[in-house]
N, C-alpha and C positions, 0 to 999 in steps of 0.2 A: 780415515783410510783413503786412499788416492783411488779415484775410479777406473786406473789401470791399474790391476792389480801388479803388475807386471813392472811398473817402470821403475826405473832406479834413478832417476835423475836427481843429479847433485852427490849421488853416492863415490865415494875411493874403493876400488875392489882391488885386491894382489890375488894373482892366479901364480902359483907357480908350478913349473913344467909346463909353460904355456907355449913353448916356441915349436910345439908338433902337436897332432894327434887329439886328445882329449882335453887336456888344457887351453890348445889353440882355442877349439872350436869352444872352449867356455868364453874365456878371455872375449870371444869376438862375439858372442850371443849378450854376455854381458854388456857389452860397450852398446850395443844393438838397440838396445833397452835402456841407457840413458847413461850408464855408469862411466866414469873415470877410471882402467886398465891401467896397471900398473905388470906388462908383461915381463914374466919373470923365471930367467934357469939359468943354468951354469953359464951360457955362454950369451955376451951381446949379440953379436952377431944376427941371432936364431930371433932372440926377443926385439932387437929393434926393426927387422923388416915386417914383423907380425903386428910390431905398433907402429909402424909407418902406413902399413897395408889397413889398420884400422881405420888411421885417421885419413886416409886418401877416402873412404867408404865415408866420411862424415862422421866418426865415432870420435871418441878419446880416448888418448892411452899416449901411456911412456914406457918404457922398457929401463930395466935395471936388473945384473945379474947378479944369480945369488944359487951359491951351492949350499941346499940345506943341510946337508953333510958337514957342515964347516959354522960352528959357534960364531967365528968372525964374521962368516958372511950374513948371517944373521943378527948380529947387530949392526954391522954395513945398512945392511937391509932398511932395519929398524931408525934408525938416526934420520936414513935419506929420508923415509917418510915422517918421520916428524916433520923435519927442517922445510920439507915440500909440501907438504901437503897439512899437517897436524893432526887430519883424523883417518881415521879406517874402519870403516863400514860394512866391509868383505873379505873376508878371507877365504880363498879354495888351494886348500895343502892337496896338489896334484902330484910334485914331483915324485917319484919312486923310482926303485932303480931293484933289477932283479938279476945281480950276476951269476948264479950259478943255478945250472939246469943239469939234475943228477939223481941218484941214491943216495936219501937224507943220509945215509951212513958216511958219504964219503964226503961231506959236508965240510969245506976247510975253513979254517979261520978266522983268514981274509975276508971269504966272499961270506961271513959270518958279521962281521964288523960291519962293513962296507954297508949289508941292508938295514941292520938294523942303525945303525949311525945317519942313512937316509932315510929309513920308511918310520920308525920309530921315534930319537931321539930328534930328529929332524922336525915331524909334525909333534911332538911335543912341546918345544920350546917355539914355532910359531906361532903355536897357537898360545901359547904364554905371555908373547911379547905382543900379539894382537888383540889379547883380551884385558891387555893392561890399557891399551890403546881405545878399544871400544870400553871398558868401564870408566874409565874418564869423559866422553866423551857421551854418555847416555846410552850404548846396547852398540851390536851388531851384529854377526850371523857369521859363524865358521861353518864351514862342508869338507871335510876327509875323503879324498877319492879313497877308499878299501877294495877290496875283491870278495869277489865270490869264494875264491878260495881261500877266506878268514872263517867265512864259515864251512866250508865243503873243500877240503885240499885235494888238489892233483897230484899222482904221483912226479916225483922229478921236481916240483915248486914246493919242498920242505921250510926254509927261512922262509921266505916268502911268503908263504898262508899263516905262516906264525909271525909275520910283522903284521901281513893285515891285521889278522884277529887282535894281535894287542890295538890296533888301530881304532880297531871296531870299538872293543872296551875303554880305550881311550876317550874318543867320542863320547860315549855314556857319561864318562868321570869327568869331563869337563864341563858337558848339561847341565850334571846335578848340583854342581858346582859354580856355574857361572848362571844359570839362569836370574838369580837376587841383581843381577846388572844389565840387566835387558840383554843379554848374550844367548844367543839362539845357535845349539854346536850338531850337526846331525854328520851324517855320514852317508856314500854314495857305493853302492857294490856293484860296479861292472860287471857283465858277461861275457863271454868272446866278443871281444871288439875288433873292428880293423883298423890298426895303428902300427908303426914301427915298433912301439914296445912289443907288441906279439908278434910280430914277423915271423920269429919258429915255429908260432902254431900256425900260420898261415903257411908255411912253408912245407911242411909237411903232411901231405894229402891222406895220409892214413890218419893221423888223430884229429885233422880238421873234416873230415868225414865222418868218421866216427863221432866226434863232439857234435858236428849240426843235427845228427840225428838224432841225438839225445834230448835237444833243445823243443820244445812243443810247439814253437814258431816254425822252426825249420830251415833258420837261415840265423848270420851273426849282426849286430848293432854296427853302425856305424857312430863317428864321435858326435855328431848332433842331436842323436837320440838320448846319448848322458847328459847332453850341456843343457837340453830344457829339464831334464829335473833339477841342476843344479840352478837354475832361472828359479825356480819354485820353489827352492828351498833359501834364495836368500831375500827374495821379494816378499813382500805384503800378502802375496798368496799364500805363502806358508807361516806366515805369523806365529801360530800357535803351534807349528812342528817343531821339536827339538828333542833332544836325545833318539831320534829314530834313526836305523841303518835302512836304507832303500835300496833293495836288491833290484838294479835292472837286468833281467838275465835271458828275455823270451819264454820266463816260466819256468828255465831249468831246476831248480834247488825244489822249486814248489812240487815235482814230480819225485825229486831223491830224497827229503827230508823227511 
């Protein structure tokens, strides 16, 4: 074991949902720590100035985009990093996507599809094509960003706490399944974060008041308080964690559950 616990040097990591927010701040804690960023979401644009901006810092990383919504774009995905790279040593399935904020009854469709097509069959099949990738290749370490609200739902995020939660379960089912390949698959639960993803609860001074009060810290995370546990869960510090969901919430759940 390397006497940083911490370094990742020499490692490939894909962050996707990396070009804002909590992915960013992974992507760039990653690269920090030794790793080769492969930044990654729907749009180039987002992902290459975030790998531009790595590598101006002395880090590494490439940018390639990829809607995990989209079967095609994941084998896209999958090919470039063969053809590039051959191995993958990281994966962190950030991307998600939360369209509709409502009364689970009036719940349509579309915005029915739409998540679980991103939050669900999205982090399934990467993490399938990446663990075809690390059991070849001798192990490597998936992380699921989930939510709090997989296990604890808000009202108004009905799809949504029910993609986490298959998330969360997911995670387990691939542990107990991939661990015979040195594959190490755990899962990450945010709490109110400050990100563009949550911008409505930020925006809204009555449930953002009302939630920090709830919270036994007394305030909300920012995205580099998520990115060092995902540092620990794909380093040599975490070696022997796998199948665990890591609730980061300031305490919240630990008070309602």
């Amino acid at each position: 074991m390397h006497d940083n616990l911490f370094d990742l040097s020499g490692k490939v990591a894909l962050v996707t949902g990396a070009s804002r927010g909590i992915g960013e701040e992974i992507a760039r804690v990653l690269a920090r720590n030794g790793a080769h960023v492969i930044v990654s979401s729907r749009k180039l644009d987002g992902c290459q100035a975030v790998a531009d901006s790595i590598t101006e810092a002395g880090g590494s990383a490439s940018a390639f985009p990829c809607h995990v919504g989209s079967m095609d774009d994941i084998g896209a995905m999958f090919a470039h990093i063969r053809e590039s790279h051959g191995v993958l040593d990281v994966l962190v399935n950030n991307a998600a996507t939360n369209p509709y904020y409502g009364h689970i009854l009036d719940t349509d469709i579309g915005s029915f599809e739409k998540t679980v097509d991103v939050n669900v069959r999205g982090y399934f099949f990467m993490s399938i094509e990446a663990g075809k990738l690390m059991r070849d290749n001798g192990g490597g370490a998936i992380v699921n960003t989930a939510s709090v609200a997989g296990i604890q739902p808000s009202p108004g995020q009905g799809i949504y706490a029910v993609s986490k939660a298959a998330v969360i379960n997911m995670t387990r089912a691939f542990a107990g399944e991939c661990g015979e390949h040195n594959i190490r698959v755990n899962a990450l639960l945010p709490g109110l974060t400050q990100t563009k993803f949550a911008g409505a609860l930020f925006d809204n001074p009555e449930f953002y008041d009302e939630a920090v009060r709830a919270i036994p810290l007394k305030r909300h995370a920012v995205p580099s308080e998520m990115a060092g546990v995902v540092l620990m869960l794909v380093s040599s510090a975490g070696s022997y964690i796998s199948g665990e969901c890591i609730t980061v919430d300031g305490g919240l759940t630990a008070t309602r559950l």
